[in-house]
C-alpha positions in Angstrom: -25.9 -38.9 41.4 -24.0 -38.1 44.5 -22.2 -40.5 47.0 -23.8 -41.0 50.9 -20.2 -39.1 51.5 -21.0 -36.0 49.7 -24.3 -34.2 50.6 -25.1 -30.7 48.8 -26.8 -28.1 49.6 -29.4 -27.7 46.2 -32.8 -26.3 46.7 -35.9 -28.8 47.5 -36.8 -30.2 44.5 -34.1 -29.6 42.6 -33.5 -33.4 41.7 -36.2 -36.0 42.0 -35.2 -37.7 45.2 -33.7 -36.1 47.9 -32.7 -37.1 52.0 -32.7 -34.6 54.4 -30.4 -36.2 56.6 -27.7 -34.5 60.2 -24.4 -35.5 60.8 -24.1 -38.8 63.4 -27.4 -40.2 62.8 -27.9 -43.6 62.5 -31.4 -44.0 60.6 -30.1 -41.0 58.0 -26.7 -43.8 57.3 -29.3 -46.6 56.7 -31.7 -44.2 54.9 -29.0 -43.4 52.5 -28.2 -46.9 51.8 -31.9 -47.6 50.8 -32.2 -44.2 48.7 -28.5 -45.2 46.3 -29.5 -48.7 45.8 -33.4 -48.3 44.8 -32.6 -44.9 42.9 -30.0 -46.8 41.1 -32.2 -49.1 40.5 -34.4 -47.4 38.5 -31.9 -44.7 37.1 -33.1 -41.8 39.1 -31.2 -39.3 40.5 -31.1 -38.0 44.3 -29.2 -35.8 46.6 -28.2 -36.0 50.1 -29.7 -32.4 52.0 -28.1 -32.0 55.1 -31.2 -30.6 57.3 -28.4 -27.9 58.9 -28.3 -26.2 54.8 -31.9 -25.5 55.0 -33.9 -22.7 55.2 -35.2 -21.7 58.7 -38.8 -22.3 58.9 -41.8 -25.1 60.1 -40.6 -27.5 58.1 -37.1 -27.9 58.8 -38.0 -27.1 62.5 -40.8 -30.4 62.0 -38.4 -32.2 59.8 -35.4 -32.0 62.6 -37.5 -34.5 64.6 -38.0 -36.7 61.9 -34.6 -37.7 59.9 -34.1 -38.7 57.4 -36.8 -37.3 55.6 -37.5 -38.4 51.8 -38.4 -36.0 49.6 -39.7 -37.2 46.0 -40.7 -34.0 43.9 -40.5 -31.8 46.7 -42.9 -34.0 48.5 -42.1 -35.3 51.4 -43.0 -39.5 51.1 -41.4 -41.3 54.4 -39.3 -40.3 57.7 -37.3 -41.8 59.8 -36.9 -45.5 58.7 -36.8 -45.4 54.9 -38.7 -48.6 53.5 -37.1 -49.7 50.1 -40.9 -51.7 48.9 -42.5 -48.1 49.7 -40.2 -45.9 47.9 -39.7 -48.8 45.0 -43.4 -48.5 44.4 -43.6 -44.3 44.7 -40.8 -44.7 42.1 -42.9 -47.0 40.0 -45.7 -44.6 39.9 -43.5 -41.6 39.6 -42.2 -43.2 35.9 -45.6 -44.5 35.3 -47.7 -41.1 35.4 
């Protein structure tokens, strides 16, 4: 699992929960926060994906308005304020199915 202080750049999807997060914002600091302690909780790894290391394209021109952006499986699941009951339950389900 990485640190909040140490985002890579790994493709979408390439660990189970991932933030898209910029430099200086706010939400992204307490999105990370939410994302270490739930994944922790229930022993599942994540990333930190600075938006700036993405591909060109829709989405990272939609998701620049909308950081932090959770990804679970590639999928994007919440933006902007991270809720830790919402992704606690998509993590649930995740292990569950």
């Amino acid at each position: 699992m990485n640190s909040p202080a140490d985002p890579v750049p790994s493709p979408i999807g390439s660990v189970p929960v991932q933030l898209i997060t910029t430099p200086g914002c706010h939400l992204c600091i307490d999105g990370l926060a939410v994302v270490e302690r739930v994944a922790g909780e229930h022993g599942v790894d994540w990333a930190e994906l600075l938006l700036s290391s993405l591909p060109e394209g829709s989405e990272r021109d939609r998701w620049s308005v909308e950081v932090p952006v959770l990804l679970i499986d590639g999928v994007q699941r919440d933006f902007w304020q991270i809720d830790p009951r919402r992704l606690t339950r998509l993590l649930r389900e995740r292990n569950q199915g």
